[in-house]
N, C-alpha and C positions, 0 to 999 in steps of 0.2 A: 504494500500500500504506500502511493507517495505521501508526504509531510502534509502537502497543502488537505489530505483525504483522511489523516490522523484524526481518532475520535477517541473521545474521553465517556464516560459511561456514570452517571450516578444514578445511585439506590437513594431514591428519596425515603428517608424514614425518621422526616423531625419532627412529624405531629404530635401532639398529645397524647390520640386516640379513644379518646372521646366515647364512641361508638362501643370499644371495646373496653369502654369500663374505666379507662383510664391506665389499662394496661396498653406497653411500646409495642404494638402489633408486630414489627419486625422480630421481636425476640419471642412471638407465642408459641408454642411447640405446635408442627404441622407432620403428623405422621413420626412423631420422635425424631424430628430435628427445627430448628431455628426457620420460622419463613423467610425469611433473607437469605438463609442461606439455598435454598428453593429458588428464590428472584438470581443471588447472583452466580448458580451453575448454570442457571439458561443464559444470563446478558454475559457473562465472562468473557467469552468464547465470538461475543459479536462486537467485544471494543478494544482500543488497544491499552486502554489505559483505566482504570477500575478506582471509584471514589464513594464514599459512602459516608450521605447527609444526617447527620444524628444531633440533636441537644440536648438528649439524654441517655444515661447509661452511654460513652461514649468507650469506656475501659470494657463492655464487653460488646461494642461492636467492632474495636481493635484487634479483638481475637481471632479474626476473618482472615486478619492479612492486609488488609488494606487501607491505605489513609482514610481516616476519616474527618469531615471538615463538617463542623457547625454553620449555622448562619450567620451573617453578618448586619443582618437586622435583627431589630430586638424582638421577642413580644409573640414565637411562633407566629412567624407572617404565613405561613405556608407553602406552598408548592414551588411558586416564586421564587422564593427569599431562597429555596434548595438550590435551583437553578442559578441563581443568582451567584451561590457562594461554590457552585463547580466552575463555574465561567470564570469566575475570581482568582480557582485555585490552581487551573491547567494551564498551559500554553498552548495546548494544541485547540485544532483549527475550528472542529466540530464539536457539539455536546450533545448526546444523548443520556433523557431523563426515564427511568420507569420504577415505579411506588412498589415498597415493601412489601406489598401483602395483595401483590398478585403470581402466585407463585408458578402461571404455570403458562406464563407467558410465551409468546412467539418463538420459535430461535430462529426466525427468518425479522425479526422484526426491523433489525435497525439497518440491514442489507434496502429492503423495502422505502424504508421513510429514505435513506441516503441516495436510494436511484431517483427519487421525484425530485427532491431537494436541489441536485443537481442539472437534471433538468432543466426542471421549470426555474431554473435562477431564483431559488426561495429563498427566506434568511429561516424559515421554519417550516418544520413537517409534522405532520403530527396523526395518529392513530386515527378513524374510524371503523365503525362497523354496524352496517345498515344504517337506520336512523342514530344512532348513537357516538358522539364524540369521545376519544380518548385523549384532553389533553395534556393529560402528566404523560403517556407515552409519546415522547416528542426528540426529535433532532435538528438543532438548532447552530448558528454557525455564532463561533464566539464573540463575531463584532456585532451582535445585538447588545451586548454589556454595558455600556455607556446608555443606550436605551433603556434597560430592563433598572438601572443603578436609578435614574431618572424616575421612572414612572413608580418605583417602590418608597424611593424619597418625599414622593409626592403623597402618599397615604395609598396606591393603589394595591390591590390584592387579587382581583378578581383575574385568572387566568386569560377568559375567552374574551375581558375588555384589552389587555395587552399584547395578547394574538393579533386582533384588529388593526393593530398598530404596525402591524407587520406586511412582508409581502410572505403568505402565507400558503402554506397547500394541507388538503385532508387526501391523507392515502387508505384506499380502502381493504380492508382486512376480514371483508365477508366470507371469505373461507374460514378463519381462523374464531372465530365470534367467541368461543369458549374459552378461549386461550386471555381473553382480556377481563375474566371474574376477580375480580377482588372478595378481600376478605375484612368486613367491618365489623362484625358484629358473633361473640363468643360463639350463639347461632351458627351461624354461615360459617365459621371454622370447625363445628362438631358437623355437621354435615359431610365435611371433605374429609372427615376421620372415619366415613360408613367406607 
């Protein structure tokens, strides 16, 4: 792969989690092991470079192996603020995003967003499938940062309003539709335990 095609890879996993209780969804046992660690056997293999967003528990997401970088906004901004603080931390050219607690993602995924991106001259790419947006699963080129730095300084939070902002593409992943379930809710993780 040439320099200018280098991509960096984060495992967003700075939320709360809310949903589940207030337990770090990335570290919930998925089949007796870590769901992160589920997310990043499949993304490993599709970046060249492996980062993972955390604001808590940060000593046992270290035990993965790989750097891990907080945000650099305060206050869990979210999804954003993860993106935000991979573009901050790499040098390389490209950045793909995809959340902790979809374990059982694509491994075609960031091959896909990178062929349109390239393309259609996007600064972003990002996941759907049929009627449905995926925009934490995204590949992004690093000179949105001085944008993204901008529009988070400004109070903004909401994803699909700083997509807008962009010159943007949806790649469609209607074969794959199952491959993009997340996991929020203690529920929906004992389910995937039958």
């Amino acid at each position: 792969m040439t320099d200018d095609a280098r991509i960096a890879g984060v495992i967003l996993a700075g939320g709360l989690g809310r949903r589940m209780g207030g337990v770090d969804k990335g570290l919930r046992a998925l089949r007796g092991r870590p769901m992160v660690q589920w997310v990043l056997e499949r993304f490993l293999p599709q970046v060249d470079e492996l980062l993972i967003n955390a604001n808590q528990h940060l000593d046992e997401y270290s035990k993965f192996g790989y750097p891990v970088i907080p945000d650099r906004v305060a206050g869990f901004a979210g999804p954003l603020a993860g993106l935000h603080a991979a573009l901050s931390a790499t040098s390389l050219p490209l950045v793909a995003t995809v959340p902790c607690d979809s374990p059982f993602l694509p491994t075609d995924l960031v091959a896909r967003l990178k062929r349109s991106l390239l393309e259609q001259r996007a600064d972003l790419a990002t996941a759907r499938t049929l009627a449905q947006t995926h925009p934490v699963f995204c590949l992004c080129r690093r000179a949105v940062l001085p944008g993204l730095s901008g529009f988070l300084v400004a109070g903004g939070r909401k994803v699909d309003q700083w997509h807008a902002t962009l010159a943007a593409v949806e790649v469609r992943f209607d074969d794959e539709v199952e491959a993009f379930g997340n996991v929020n809710t203690p529920e929906e993780l004992s389910r995937l335990e039958l």
